[in-house]
N, C-alpha and C positions, 0 to 999 in steps of 0.2 A: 804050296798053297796052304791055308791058313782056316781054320774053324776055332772063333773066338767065342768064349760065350764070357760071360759078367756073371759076376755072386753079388748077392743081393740081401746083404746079411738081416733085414726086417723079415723075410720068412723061410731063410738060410735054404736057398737055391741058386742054381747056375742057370742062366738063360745067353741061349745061343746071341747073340751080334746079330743084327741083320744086315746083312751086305748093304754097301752104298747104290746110289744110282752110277753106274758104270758107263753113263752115254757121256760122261763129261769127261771120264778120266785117262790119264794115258796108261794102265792095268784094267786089263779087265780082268781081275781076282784080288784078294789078298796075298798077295806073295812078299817075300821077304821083309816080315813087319816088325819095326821098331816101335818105340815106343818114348818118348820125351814124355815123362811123368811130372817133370816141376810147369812144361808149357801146357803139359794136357792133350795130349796130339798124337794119331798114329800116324805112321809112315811108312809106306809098299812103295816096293821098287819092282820094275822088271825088265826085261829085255826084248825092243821089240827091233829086228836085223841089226844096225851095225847101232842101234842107239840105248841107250837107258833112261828109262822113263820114271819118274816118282810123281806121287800121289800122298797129300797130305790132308787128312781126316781129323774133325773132332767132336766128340760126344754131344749133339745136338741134346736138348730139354725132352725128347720126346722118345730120346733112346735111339735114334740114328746117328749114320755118322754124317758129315755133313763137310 
């Protein structure tokens, strides 16, 4: 599992991520996260019995992921 935070170089700090709403997703965490930097997009994967699940996220205007 996964603790992101973002730098925010206008008052040069780290602010934690705030987790997504997990009612929709098939992770409930951050785990196993990629990242496609040129689409802008994260990407959790995880294992839930015999299947594998992904969940793709991106940086909502208001600082969630979405």
């Amino acid at each position: 599992m996964f603790e992101i935070y973002l730098y925010h170089p206008q008052n040069k700090c780290f602010e934690k991520l705030k987790e997504p709403d997990f009612s929709r997703s098939g992770c409930s965490c951050l785990c196993d996260v990629t990242v496609e930097k040129d689409k802008k997009l994260l990407i959790t994967g995880c294992r839930g019995g015999a299947r594998w699940h992904q969940d793709v996220y991106r940086l909502g205007k208001n600082g969630t992921l979405e």
